[in-house]
VOPAGU-2260 file (C-alpha; in pm, 1 decimal, decimal comma):
REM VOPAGU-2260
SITE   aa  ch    i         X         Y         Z
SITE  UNK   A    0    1511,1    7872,6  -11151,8
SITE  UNK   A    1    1856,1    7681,9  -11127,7
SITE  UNK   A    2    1954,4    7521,5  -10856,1
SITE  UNK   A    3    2238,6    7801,8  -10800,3
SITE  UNK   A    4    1985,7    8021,8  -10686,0
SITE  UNK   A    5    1873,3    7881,7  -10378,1
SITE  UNK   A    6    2105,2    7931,4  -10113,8
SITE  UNK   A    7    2150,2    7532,3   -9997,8
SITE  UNK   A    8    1964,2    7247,7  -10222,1
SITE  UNK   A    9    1694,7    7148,5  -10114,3
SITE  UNK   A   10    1547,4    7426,2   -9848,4
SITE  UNK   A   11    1512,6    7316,3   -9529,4
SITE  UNK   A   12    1164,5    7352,7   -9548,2
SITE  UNK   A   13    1129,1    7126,5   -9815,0
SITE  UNK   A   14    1343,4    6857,9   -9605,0
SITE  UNK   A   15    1113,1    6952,3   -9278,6
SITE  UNK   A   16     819,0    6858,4   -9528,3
SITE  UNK   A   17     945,1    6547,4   -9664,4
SITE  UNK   A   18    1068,1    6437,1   -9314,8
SITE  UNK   A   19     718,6    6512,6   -9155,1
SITE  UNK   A   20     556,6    6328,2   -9487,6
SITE  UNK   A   21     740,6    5988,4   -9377,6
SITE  UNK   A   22     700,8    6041,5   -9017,5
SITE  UNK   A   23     366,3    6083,6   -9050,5
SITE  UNK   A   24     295,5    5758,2   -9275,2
SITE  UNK   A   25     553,7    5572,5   -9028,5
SITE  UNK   A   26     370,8    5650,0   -8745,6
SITE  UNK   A   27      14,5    5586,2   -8826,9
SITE  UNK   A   28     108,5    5267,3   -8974,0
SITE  UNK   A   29     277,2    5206,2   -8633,7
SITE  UNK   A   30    -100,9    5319,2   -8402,3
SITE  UNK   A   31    -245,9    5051,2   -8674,8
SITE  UNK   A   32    -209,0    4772,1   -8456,6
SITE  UNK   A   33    -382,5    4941,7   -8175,3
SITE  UNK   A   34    -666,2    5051,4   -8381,7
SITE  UNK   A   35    -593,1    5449,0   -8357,3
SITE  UNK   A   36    -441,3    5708,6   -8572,8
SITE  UNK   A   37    -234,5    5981,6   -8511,7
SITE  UNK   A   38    -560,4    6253,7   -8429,6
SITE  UNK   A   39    -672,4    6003,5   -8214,0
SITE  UNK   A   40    -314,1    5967,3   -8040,5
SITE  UNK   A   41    -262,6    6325,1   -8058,1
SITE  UNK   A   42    -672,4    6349,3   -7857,8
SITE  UNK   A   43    -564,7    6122,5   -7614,0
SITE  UNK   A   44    -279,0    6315,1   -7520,3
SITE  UNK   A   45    -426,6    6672,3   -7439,8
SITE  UNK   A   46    -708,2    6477,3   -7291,0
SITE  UNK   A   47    -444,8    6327,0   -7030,0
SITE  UNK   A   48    -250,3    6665,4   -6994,8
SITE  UNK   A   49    -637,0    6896,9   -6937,5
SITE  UNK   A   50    -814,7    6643,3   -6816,0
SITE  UNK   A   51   -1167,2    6778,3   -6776,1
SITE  UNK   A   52   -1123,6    7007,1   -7113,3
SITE  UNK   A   53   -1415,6    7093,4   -7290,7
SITE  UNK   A   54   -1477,9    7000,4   -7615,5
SITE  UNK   A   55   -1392,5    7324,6   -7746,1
SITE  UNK   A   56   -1038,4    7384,4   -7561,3
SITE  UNK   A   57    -979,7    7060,8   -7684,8
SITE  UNK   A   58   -1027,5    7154,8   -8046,8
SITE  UNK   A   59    -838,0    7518,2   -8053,9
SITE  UNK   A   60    -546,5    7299,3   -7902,7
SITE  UNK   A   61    -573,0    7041,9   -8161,7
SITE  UNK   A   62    -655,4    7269,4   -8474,1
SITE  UNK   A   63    -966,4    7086,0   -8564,6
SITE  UNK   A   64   -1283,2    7201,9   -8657,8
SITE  UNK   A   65   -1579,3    7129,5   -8451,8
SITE  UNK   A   66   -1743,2    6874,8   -8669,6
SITE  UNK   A   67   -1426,6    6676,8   -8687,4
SITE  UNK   A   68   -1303,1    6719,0   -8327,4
SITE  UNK   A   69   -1666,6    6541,3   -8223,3
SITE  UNK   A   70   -1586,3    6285,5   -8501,1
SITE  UNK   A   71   -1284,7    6175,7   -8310,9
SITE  UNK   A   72   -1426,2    6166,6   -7971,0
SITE  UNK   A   73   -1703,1    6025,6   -8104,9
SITE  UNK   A   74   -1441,4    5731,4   -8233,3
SITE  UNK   A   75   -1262,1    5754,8   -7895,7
SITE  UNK   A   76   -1599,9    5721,9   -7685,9
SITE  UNK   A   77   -1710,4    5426,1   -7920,8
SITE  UNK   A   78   -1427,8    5228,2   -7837,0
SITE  UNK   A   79   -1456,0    5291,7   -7481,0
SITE  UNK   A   80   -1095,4    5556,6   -7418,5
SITE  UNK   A   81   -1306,5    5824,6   -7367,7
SITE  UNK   A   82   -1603,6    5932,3   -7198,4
SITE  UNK   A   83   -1813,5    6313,7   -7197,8
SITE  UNK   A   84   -1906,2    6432,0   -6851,5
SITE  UNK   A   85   -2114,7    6792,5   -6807,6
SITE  UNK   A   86   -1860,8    7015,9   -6753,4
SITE  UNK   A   87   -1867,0    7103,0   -6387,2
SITE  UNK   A   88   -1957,0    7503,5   -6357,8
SITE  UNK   A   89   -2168,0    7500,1   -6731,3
SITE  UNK   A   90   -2358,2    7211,4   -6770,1
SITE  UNK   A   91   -2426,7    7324,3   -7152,2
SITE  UNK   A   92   -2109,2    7177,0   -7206,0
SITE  UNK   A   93   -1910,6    6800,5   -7190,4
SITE  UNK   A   94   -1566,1    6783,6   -6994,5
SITE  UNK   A   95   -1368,1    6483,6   -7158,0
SITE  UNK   A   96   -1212,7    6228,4   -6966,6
SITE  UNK   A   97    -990,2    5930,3   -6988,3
SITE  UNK   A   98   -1119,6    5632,8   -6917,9
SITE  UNK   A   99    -890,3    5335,5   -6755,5
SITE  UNK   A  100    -889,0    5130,5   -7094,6
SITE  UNK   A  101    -823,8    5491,7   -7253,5
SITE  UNK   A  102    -515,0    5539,8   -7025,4
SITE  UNK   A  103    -393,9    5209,1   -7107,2
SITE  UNK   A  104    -427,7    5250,5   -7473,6
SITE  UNK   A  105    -231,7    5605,7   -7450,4
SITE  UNK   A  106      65,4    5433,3   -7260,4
SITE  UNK   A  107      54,0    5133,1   -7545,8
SITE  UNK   A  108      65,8    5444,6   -7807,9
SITE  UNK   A  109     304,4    5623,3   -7646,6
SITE  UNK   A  110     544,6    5339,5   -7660,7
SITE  UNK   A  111     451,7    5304,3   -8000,9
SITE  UNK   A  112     585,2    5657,3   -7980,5
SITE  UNK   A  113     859,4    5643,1   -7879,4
SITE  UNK   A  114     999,3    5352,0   -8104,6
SITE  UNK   A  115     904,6    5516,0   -8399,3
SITE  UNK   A  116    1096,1    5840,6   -8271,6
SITE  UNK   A  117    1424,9    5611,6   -8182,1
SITE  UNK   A  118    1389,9    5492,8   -8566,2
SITE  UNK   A  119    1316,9    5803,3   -8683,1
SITE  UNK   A  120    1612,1    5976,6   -8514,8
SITE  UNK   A  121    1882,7    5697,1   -8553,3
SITE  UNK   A  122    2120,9    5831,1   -8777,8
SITE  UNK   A  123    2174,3    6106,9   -8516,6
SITE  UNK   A  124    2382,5    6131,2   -8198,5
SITE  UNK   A  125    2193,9    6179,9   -7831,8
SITE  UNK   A  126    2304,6    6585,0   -7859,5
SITE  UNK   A  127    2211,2    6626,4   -8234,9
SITE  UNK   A  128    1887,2    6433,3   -8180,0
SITE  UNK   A  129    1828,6    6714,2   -7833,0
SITE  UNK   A  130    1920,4    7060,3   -8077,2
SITE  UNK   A  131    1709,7    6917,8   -8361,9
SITE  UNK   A  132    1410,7    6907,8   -8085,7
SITE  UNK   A  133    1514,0    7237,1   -7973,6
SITE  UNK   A  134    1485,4    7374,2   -8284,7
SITE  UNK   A  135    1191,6    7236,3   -8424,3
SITE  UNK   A  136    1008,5    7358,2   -8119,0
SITE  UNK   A  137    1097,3    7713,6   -8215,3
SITE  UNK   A  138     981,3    7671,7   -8491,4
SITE  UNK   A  139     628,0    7538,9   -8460,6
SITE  UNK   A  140     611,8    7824,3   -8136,5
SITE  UNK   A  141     654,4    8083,1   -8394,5
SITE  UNK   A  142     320,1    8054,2   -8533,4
SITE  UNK   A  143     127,2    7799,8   -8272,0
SITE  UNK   A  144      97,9    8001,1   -7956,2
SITE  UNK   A  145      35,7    7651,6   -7755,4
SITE  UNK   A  146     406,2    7607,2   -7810,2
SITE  UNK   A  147     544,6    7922,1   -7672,3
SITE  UNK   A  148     480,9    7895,7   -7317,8
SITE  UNK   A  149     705,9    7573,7   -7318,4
SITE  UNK   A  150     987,8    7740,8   -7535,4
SITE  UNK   A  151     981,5    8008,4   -7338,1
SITE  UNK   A  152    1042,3    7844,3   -6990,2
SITE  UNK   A  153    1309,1    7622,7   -7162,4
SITE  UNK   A  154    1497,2    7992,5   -7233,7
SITE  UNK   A  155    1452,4    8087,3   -6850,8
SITE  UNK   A  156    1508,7    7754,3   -6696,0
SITE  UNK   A  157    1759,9    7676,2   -6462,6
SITE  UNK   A  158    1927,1    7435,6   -6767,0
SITE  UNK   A  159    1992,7    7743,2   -6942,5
């Protein structure tokens, strides 16, 4: 196939993949220093937004399969970020918290975060860098239904 018969060289989601490729290897070298990678970072962050999630929640929000969602807590409890409780009404199953030193990790990560997304998102403008966001979150909604309830208030907010 030439390249005359795509409608724009390269697809877009060709450029989504290569952008999420070099994110991806930017950012875990990035959590190095703090001894976590991006599932962990990723962990850490539902646990602070449900705290008191079971295991299970936990993985359908993360995509992971059982056996590797208790790998990384397993990781996360190890190193003290992360502790299993019994789960409050079913005590067949473990509520995850935070613990302090896990909170204080997450806010070191975030940071981390956030750098790495200033770098990643220099060459654009403050409005470019908001529709690209926009965007992109429409995106993943379409086929990650953890994502629509946010896109959807953004559409009936007051911004809007």
């Amino acid at each position: 196939m030439t390249g005359s018969a795509w409608p724009q060289w390269p697809p877009t989601g060709f450029l989504l993949s290569k952008a999420g490729r070099t994110q991806a290897v930017r950012f875990a070298e990035a959590l190095e220093p703090l001894r976590l990678r991006p599932k962990h970072f990723a962990l850490l962050n539902f646990v602070d937004r449900g705290a008191g999630s079971s295991q299970q929640e936990l993985g359908e929000r993360l995509g992971l399969d059982p056996s590797g969602l208790v790998a990384v807590i397993d990781d996360l409890e190890n190193a003290g970020l992360l502790e299993r409780r019994r789960h409050p009404s079913d005590r067949r199953r473990h509520a995850i918290h935070l613990t302090p030193n896990g909170r204080r990790k997450l806010a070191r990560a975030r940071e981390v975060a956030m750098e790495r997304e200033a770098e990643l998102l220099e060459p654009l403008d403050e409005h470019d860098a908001k529709v690209l966001h926009e965007l992109l979150m429409k995106v993943v909604a379409a086929d990650d239904p953890h994502f629509r309830p946010v896109v959807a208030e953004r559409r009936s907010g007051p911004h809007r």
